[in-house]
C-alpha positions as CSV (number, residue, x, y, z in Angstrom):
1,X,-24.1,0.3,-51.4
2,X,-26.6,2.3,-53.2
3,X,-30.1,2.7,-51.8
4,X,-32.7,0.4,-53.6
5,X,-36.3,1.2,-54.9
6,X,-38.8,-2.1,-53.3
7,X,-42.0,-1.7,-54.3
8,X,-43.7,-3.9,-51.4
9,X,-47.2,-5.3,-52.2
10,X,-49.3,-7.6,-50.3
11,X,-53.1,-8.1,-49.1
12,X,-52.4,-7.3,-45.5
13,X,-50.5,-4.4,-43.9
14,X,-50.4,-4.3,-39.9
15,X,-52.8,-2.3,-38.8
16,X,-54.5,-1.5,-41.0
17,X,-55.1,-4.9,-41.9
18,X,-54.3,-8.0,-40.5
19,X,-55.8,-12.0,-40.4
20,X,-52.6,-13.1,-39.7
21,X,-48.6,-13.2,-40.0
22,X,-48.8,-11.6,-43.3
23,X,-50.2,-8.1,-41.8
24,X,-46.9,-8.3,-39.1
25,X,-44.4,-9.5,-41.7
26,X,-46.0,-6.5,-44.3
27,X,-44.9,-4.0,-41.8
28,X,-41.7,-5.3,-39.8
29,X,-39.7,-5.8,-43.3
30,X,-40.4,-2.5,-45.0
31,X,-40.2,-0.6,-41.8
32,X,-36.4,-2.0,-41.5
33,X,-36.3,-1.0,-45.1
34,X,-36.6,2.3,-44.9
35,X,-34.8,2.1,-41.2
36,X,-32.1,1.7,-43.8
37,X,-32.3,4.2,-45.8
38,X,-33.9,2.2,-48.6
39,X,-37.3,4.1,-50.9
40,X,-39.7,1.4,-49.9
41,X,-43.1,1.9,-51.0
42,X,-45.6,-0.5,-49.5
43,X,-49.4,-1.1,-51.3
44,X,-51.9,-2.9,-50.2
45,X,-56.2,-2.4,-51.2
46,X,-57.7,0.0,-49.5
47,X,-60.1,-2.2,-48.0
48,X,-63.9,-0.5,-46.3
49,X,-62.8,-2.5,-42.9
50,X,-59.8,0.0,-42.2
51,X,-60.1,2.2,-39.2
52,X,-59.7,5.9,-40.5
53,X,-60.6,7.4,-37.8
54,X,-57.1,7.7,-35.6
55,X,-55.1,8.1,-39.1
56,X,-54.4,10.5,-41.6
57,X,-55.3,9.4,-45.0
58,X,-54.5,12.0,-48.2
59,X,-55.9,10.8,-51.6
60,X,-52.8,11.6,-54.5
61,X,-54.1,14.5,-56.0
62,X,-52.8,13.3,-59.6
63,X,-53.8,9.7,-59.0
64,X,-57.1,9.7,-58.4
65,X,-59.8,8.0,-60.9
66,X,-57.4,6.0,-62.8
67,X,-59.0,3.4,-65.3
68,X,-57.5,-0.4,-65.3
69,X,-58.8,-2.2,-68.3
70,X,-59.9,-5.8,-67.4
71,X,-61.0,-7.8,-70.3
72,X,-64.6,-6.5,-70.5
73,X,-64.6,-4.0,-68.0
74,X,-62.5,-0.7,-67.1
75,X,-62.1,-0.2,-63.0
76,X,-61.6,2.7,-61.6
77,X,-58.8,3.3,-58.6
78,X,-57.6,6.1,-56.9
79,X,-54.3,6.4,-54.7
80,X,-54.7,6.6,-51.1
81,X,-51.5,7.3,-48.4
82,X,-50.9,7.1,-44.4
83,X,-47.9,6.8,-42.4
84,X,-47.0,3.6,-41.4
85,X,-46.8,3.8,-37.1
86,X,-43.1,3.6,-35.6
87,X,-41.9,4.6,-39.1
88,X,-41.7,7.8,-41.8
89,X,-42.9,5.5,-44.2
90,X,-45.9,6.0,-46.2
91,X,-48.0,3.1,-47.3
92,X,-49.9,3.6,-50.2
93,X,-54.0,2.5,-50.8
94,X,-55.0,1.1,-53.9
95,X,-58.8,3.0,-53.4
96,X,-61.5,1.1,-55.4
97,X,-65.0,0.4,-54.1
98,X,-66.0,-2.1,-56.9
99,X,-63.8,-4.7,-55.1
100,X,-62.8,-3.8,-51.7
101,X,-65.4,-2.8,-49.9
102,X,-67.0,-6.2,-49.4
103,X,-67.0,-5.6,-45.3
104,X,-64.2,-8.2,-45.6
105,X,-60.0,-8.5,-46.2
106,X,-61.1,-11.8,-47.8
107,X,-64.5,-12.9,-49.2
108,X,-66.4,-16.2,-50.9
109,X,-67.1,-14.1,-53.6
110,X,-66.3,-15.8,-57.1
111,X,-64.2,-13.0,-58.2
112,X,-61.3,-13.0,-55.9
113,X,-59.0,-13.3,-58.6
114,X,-60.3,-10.4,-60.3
115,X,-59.6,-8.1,-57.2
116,X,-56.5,-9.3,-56.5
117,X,-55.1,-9.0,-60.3
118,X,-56.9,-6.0,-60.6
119,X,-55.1,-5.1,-57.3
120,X,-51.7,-6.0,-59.1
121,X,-52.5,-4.1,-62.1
122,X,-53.1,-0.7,-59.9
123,X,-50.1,-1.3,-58.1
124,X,-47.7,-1.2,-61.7
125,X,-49.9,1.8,-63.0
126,X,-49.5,3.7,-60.0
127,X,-45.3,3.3,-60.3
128,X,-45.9,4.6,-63.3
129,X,-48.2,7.9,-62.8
130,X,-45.8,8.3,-59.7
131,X,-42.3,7.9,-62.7
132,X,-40.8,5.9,-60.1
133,X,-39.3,2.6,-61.5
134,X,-38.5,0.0,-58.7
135,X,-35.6,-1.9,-58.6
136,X,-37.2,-4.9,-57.1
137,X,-41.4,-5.9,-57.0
138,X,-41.7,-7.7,-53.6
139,X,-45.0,-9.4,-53.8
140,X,-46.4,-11.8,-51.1
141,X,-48.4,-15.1,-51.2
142,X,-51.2,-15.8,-54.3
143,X,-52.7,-12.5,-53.7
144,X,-50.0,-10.1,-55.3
145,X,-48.2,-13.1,-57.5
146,X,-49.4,-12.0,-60.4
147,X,-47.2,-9.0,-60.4
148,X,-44.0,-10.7,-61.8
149,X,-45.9,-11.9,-64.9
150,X,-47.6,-8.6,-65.3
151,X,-44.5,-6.0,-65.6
152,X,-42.5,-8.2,-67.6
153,X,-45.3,-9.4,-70.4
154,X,-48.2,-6.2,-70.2
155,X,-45.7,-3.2,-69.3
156,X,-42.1,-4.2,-71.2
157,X,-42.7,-1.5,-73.5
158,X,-42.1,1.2,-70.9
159,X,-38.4,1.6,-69.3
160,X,-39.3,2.1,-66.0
161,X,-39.3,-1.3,-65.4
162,X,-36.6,-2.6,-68.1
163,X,-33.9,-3.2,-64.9
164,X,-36.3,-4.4,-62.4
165,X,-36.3,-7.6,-60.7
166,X,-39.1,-10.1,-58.4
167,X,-39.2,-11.5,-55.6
168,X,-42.0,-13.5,-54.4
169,X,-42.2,-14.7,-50.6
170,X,-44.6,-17.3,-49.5
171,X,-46.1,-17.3,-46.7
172,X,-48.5,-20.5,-47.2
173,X,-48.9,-23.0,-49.3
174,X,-51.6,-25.5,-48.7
175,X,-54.1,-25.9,-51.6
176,X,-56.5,-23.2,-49.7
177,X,-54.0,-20.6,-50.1
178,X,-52.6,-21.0,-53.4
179,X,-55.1,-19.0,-55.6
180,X,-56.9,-21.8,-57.9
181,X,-59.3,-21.2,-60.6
182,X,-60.5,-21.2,-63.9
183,X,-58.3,-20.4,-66.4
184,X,-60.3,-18.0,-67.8
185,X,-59.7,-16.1,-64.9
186,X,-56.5,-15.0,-66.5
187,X,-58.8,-13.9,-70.2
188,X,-60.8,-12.3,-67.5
189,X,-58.1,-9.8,-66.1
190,X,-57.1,-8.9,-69.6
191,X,-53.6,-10.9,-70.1
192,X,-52.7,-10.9,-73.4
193,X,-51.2,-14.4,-74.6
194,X,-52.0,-15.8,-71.6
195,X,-51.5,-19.6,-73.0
196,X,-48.3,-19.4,-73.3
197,X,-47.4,-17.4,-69.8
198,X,-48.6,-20.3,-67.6
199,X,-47.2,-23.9,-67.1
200,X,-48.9,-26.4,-69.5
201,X,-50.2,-28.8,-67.0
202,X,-52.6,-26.0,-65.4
203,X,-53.7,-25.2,-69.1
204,X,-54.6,-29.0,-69.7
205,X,-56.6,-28.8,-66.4
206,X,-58.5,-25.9,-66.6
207,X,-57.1,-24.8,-63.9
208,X,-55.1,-21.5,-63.4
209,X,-52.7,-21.6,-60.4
210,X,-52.0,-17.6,-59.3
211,X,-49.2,-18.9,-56.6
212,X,-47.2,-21.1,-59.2
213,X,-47.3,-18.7,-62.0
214,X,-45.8,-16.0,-59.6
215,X,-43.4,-18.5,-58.9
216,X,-42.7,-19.6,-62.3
217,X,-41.8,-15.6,-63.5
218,X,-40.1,-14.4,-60.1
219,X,-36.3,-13.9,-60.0
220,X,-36.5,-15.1,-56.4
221,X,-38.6,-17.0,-54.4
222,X,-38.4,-17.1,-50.4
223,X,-40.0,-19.9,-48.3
224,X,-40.3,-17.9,-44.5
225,X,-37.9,-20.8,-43.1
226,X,-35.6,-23.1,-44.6
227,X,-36.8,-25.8,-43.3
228,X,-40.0,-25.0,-45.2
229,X,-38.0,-24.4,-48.3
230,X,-36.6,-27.7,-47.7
231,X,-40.5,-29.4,-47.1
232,X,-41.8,-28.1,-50.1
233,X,-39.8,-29.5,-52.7
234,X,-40.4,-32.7,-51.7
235,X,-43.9,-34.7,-52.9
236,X,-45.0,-35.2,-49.5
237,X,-45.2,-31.6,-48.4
238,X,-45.1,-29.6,-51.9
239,X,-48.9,-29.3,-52.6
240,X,-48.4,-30.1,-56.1
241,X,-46.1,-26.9,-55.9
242,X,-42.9,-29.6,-55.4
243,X,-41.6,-30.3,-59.1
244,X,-41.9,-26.0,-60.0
245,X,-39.9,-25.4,-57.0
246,X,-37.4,-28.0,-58.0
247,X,-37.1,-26.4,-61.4
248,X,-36.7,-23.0,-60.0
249,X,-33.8,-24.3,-57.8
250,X,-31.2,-21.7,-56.1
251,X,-33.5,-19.0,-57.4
252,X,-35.5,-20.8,-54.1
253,X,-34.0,-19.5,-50.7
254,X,-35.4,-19.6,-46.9
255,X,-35.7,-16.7,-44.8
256,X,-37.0,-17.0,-41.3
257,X,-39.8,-14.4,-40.5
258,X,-38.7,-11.3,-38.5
259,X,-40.4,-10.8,-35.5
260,X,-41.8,-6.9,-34.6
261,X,-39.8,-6.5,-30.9
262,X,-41.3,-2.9,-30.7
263,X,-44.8,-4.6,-30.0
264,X,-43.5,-7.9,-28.6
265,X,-41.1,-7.2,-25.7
266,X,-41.9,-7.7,-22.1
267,X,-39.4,-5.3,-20.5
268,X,-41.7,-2.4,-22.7
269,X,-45.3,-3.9,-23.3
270,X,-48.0,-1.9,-22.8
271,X,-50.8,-4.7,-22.4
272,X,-49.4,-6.3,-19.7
273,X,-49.1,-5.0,-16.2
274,X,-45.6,-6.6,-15.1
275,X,-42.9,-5.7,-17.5
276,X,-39.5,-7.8,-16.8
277,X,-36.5,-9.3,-18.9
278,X,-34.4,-12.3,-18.1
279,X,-32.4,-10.9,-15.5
280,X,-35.8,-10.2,-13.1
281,X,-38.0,-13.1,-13.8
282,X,-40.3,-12.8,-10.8
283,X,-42.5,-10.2,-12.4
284,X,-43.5,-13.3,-14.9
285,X,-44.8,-14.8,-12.1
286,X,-46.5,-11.8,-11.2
287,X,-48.1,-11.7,-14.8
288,X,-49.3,-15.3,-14.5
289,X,-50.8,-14.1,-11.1
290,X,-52.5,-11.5,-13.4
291,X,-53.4,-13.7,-16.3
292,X,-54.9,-16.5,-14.5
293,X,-57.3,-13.7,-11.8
294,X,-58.1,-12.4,-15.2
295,X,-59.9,-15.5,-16.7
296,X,-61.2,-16.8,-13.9
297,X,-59.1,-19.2,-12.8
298,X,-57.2,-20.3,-8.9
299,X,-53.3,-19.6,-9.0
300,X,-51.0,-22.5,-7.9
301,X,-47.3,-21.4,-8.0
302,X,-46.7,-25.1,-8.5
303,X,-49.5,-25.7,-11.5
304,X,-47.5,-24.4,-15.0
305,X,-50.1,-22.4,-17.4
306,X,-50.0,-23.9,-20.4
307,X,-51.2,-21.1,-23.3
308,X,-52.3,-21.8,-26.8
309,X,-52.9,-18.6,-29.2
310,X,-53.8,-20.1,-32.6
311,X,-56.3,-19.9,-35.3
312,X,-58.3,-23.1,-34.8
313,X,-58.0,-25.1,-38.4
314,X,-56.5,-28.5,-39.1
315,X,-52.8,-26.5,-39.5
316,X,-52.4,-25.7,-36.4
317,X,-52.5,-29.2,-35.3
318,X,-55.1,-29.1,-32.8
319,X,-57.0,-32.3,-34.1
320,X,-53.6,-33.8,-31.8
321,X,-54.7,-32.0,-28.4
322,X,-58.5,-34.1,-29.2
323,X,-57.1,-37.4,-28.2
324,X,-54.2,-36.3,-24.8
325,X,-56.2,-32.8,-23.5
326,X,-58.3,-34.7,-21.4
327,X,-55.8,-37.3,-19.9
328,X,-53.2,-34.2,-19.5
329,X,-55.4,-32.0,-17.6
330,X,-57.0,-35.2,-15.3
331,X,-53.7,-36.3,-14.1
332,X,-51.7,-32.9,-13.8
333,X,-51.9,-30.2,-11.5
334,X,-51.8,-27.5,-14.6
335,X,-54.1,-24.4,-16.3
336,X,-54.5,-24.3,-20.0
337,X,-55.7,-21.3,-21.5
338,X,-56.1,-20.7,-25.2
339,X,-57.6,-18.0,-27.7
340,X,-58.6,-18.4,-31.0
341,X,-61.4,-19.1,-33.2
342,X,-61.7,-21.4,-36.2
343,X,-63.2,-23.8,-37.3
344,X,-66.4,-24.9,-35.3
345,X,-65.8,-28.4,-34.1
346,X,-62.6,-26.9,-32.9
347,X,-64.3,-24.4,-30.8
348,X,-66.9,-26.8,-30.0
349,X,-64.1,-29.3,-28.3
350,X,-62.7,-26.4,-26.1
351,X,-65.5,-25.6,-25.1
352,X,-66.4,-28.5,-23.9
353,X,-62.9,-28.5,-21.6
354,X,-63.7,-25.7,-20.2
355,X,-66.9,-26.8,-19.2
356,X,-65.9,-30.4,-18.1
357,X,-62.2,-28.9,-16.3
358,X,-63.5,-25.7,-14.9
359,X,-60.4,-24.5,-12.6
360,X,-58.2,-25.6,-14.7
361,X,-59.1,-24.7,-18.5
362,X,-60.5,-21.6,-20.4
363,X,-61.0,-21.0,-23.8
364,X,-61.7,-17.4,-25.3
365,X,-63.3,-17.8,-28.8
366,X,-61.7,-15.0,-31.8
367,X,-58.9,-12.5,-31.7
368,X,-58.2,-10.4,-28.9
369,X,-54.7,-8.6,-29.2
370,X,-54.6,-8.2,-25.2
371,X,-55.1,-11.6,-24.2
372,X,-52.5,-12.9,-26.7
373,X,-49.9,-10.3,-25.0
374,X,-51.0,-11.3,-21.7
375,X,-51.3,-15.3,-22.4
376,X,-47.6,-14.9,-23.5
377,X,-46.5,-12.8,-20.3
378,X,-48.1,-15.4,-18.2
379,X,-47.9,-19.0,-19.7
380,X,-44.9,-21.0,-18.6
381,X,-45.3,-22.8,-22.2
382,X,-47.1,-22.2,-25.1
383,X,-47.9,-25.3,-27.4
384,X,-47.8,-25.2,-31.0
385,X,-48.1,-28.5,-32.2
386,X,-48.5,-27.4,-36.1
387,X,-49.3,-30.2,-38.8
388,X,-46.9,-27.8,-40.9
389,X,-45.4,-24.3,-40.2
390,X,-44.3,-22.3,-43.2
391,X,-42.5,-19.9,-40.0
392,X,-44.9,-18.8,-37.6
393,X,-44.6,-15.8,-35.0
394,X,-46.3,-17.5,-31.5
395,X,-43.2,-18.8,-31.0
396,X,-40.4,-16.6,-31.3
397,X,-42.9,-14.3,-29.8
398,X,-42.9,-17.0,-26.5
399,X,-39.3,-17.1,-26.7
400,X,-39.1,-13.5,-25.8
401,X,-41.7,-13.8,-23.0
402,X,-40.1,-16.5,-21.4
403,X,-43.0,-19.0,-22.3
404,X,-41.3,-22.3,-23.1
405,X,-42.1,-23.3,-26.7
406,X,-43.8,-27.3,-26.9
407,X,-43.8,-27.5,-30.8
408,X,-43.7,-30.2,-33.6
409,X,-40.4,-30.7,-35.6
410,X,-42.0,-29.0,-38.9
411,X,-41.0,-25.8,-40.8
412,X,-40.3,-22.2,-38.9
413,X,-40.5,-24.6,-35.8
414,X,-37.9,-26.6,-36.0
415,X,-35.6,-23.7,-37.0
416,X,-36.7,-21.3,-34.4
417,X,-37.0,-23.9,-31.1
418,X,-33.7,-26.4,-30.4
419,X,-34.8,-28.8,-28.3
420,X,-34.2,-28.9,-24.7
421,X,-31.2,-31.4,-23.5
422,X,-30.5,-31.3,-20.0
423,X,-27.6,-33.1,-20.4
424,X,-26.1,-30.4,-22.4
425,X,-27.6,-27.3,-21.1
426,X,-28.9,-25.9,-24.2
427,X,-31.8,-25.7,-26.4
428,X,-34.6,-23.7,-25.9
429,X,-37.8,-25.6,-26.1
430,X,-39.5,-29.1,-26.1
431,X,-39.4,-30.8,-29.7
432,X,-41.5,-34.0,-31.6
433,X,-41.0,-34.8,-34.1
434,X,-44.0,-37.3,-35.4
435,X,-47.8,-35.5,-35.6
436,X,-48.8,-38.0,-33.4
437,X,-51.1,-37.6,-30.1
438,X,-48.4,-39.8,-28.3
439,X,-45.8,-37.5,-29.9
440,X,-47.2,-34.0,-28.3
441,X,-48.6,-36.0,-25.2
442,X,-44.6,-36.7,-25.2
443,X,-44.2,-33.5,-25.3
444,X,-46.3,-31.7,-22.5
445,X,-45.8,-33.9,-20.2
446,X,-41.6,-33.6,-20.7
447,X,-42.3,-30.0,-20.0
448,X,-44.6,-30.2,-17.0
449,X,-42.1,-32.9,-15.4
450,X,-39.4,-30.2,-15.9
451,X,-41.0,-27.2,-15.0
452,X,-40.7,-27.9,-10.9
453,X,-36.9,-28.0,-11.1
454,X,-36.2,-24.3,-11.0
455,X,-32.1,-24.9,-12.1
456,X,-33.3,-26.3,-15.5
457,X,-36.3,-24.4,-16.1
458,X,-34.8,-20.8,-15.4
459,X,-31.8,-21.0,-17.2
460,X,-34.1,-22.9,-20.3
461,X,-36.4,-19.8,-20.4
462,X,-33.5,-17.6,-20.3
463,X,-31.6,-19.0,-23.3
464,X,-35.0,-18.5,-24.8
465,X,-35.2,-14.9,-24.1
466,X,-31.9,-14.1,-25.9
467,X,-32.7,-16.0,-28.9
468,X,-32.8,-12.4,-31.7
469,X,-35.1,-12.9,-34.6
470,X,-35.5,-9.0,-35.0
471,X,-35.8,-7.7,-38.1
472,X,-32.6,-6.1,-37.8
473,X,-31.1,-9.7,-37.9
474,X,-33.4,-11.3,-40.3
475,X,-34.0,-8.2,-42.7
476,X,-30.4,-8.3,-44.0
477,X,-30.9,-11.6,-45.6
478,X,-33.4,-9.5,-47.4
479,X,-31.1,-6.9,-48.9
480,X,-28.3,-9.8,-49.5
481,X,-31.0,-11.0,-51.6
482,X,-31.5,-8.3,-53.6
483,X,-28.7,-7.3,-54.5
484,X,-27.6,-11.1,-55.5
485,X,-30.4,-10.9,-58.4
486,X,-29.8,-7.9,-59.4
C-alpha cells in the first residue's frame, strides 16, 4: 500500500507536554506511523512550559509571523520544529505568545476556545504554506475537534484538502472534557455560517459543544476501547454525547490505546534498579525491597504492596477506597502506596492513612515519573477501581511489570484485564463489576487471599506479562482505519 500523509494534532505531545494519556498516546501512534514508513506530521501549541533547553528547536524560516483572522482580531503564529525522541520524526510548534504562554497546558481563562480553534486554524494554514495536502486530519479530544469542520467549510476552495479525510479519537468524555460554551464562541473564531454547521439542539441552548461538532463532521470516530465505544452510546454513560454517536453509527469504532514499551519494560527500565522479565521474577522482589526502603516503609516478604498511581478526581474511583481502606489495611498484613494529586479532599483522606497506618501506608502527593516506574516494579497489584475508563495506561503498564491489576469492569478495563479463574488457569487480573465499596473491597481482598499461594500467583502475573498492547499491535487498527474511509 501507498504511504499516507496524517496530519496528527492534539494539545499534548509526550515530552514536551503531558497531563495525561493524551501526551503518551500523541507520541506512541505517530512514532509507529512513521516506523512505517508513513509522512506523519504531528502539531501541537507551542506552549511557554516546554523544556528547550535539552532540545533542538528551529523556527520555519518561511512560516514565521503568519496572521490567522479570528472574527475581530488577526493572531499571529510562527512554525516551530524538534525531533520527536526514539524517532526521525519531527513535531511541529504552532508558536504564538498571545495564547500559549499562560504558564499552563490548560488554564481557567475564558478564552479556551479561542486558543484551541485558533490552534486548529494554524494547524490547516500551516499544511498549506508547507503545499502538503494530508490524506487524513487526526485530531484528538475537544481541543483539536474543530479541525474536521474547519477544512471542509473555511478551506474547500483550495485542493489540497479536496481528497482528505477525519478522524477524531476521544480520549474523554465527561461533561469537563467536552469543550462547552457560548455559542458565540464559534462567531468569535470567525466561522462563517456557523448556524447551520452545528447540531440544532446546541443552537437552541446557547450552548456550542467543540467535542460533538468534531464528531458530527469526522469521517471516523474512535472511542480508545470498545467497550467505551459500547458505553457511550447508551443514555446512562453517553454524557448527552449518546444519540450523536448513535447517528454516526459504524463511522464509530474502538481502538484500545497502545502502550509506549520503549519507556515501560522492566527487562530495560532505567528508573528502577532491578530489571527482570517473566522468566526471572525474583528481581521483582528485589524491586519491592527497593520501593518499600525507599518510602519509608518495613518489608514483609509475606505483606503484598498494593500501589495506586492515579490522578485523584471522582473518575478514578477513589471516593470507593473512602469507605474499605481503613478496614483493609486494619485487618491485613499489607503496604499501600500511592501517588497522585487531585482534588483536595482526596489528598486530604490519604493523608490522613498515612498518618493513622504509618508502617503500612504512604502517599506521595503530584506527579513524579520515578516513583510511578518504581511503584509498578514493586507493587504485587495495582488498584484501579475507575468510575469509568475511556482506556487507561496504569494497567496495561502493570501488566508488563508483573503488578496484578484490581480494576472495575468499565471501559479500557474490562478489555485489557480478564479476570482471574483459578479453576481455569487464565485471566490476568481481579475484576468487579458494580462501583460499589463492597464490590472493590471484593476485590482486594480476593487478591490478598491469593497472593500467598505462589502456584496461582506466579503463573497469574506471568500471563500478565505476555499480554502485547504495543503499538505495533494496536497501531495497525489505525492504518486499517484509514484506508477503510478513504
Amino acid at each position: 500500500m501507498y504511504p499516507l500523509k496524517v496530519c496528527f494534532a492534539a494539545s499534548e505531545i509526550s515530552p514536551f507536554a503531558k497531563i495525561g494519556g493524551l501526551g503518551d498516546y500523541s507520541a506512541g501512534l505517530p512514532r509507529f506511523l512513521s516506523q512505517k514508513g508513513h509522512d506523519v506530521r504531528p502539531f501541537m501549541p507551542f506552549y511557554d512550559t516546554i523544556d528547550t533547553g535539552e532540545r533542538h528547536f528551529h523556527a520555519v524560516d518561511f512560516i514565521r509571523d503568519v496572521p490567522v483572522r479570528l472574527a475581530d482580531e488577526t493572531v499571529l503564529f510562527t512554525l516551530i520544529t524538534a525531533q520527536l525522541p526514539n524517532s526521525s520524526l519531527d513535531v511541529y510548534f504552532i508558536d504564538c505568545p498571545r495564547f500559549f504562554h499562560r504558564g499552563n497546558v490548560y488554564t481557567n481563562d475564558r478564552d479556551e476556545y479561542l486558543r484551541f480553534g485558533f490552534f486548529c486554524r494554524a494547524v490547516i494554514e500551516s499544511c498549506q504554506r508547507l503545499g502538503w495536502g494530508p490524506d487524513i486530519f487526526h485530531c484528538n479530544d475537544w481541543h483539536t475537534a474543530l479541525l474536521p469542520l474547519l477544512y471542509q467549510n473555511e478551506y474547500k476552495w483550495d485542493s489540497l484538502f479536496h481528497r482528505s479525510k477525519s478522524v477524531l479519537t476521544m480520549h474523554n468524555h465527561g461533561y469537563g472534557y467536552q469543550g462547552l460554551f457560548p455559542t458565540h464562541a464559534i462567531w468569535k473564531l470567525g466561522i462563517k455560517d456557523y448556524a447551520n454547521l452545528i447540531p440544532r439542539e446546541d443552537r437552541e441552548s446557547d450552548i456550542v459543544n467543540f467535542l460533538k461538532i468534531g464528531i458530527l463532521h469526522a469521517d471516523a470516530v474512535v472511542p480508545v476501547s470498545l467497550t467505551y465505544a459500547d458505553e457511550i452510546r447508551t443514555p446512562e454513560l453517553g454524557h448527552g454525547l449518546d444519540a450523536m454517536l448513535r447517528y454516526k453509527g459504524d463511522a464509530v469504532t474502538g481502538i484500545v490505546n497502545g502502550a509506549d514499551y520503549g519507556e515501560w519494560d522492566p527487562r530495560r527500565d532505567p528508573f528502577i534498579p532491578y530489571h527482570y522479565s517473566a522468566d526471572n521474577l525474583e528481581w521483582k522482589e528485589e524491586n519491592k525491597k527497593y520501593l518499600l526502603n525507599d518510602v519509608g516503609l518495613p518489608y514483609d516478604p509475606d505483606a503484598p504492596v498494593l500501589g495506586v498511581v492515579s490522578r485523584l478526581t471522582e473518575q478514578k474511583g477513589l471516593d470507593l477506597l473512602f469507605e474499605c481502606l481503613h478496614e483493609i489495611l486494619y485487618h491485613n498484613n499489607v503496604r499501600f502506596i500511592i501517588l497522585g494529586g487531585g482534588e483536595r479532599h482526596y489528598e486530604n483522606f490519604f493523608e490522613a492513612i498515612q498518618y493513622e497506618f504509618p508502617h503500612k501506608a504512604y502517599f506521595y502527593r503530584g506527579y513524579n515519573n520515578r516513583l510511578s516506574h518504581l511503584i509498578q516494579a514493586g507493587s504485587d497489584m495495582l488498584i484501579v477501581p475507575s468510575k469509568y475508563e475511556p482506556c487507561g495506561l496504569t494497567q496495561i503498564y502493570a501488566l508488563k511489570y508483573g503488578a496484578v491489576p484490581v480494576v472495575r469492569k468499565t471501559g479500557g478495563l474490562a478489555d485489557t484485564v480478564q479476570p482471574h479463574n483459578h479453576g481455569y488457569q487464565n485471566g490476568v487480573g481481579f475484576v468487579f463489576d458494580h462501583f460499589t465499596s463492597v464490590g472493590l473491597s471484593w476485590a482486594i481482598n480476593f487478591a490478598i487471599h491469593t497472593f500467598p499461594y505462589k502456584h496461582v500467583w506466579k503463573p497469574l502475573m506471568k500471563r500478565g506479562m505476555e499480554q502485547d498492547f504495543s503499538w505495533d499491535s494496536q497501531g495497525e487498527k489505525y492504518l486499517d482505519l484509514y484506508r477503510r474511509i478513504r
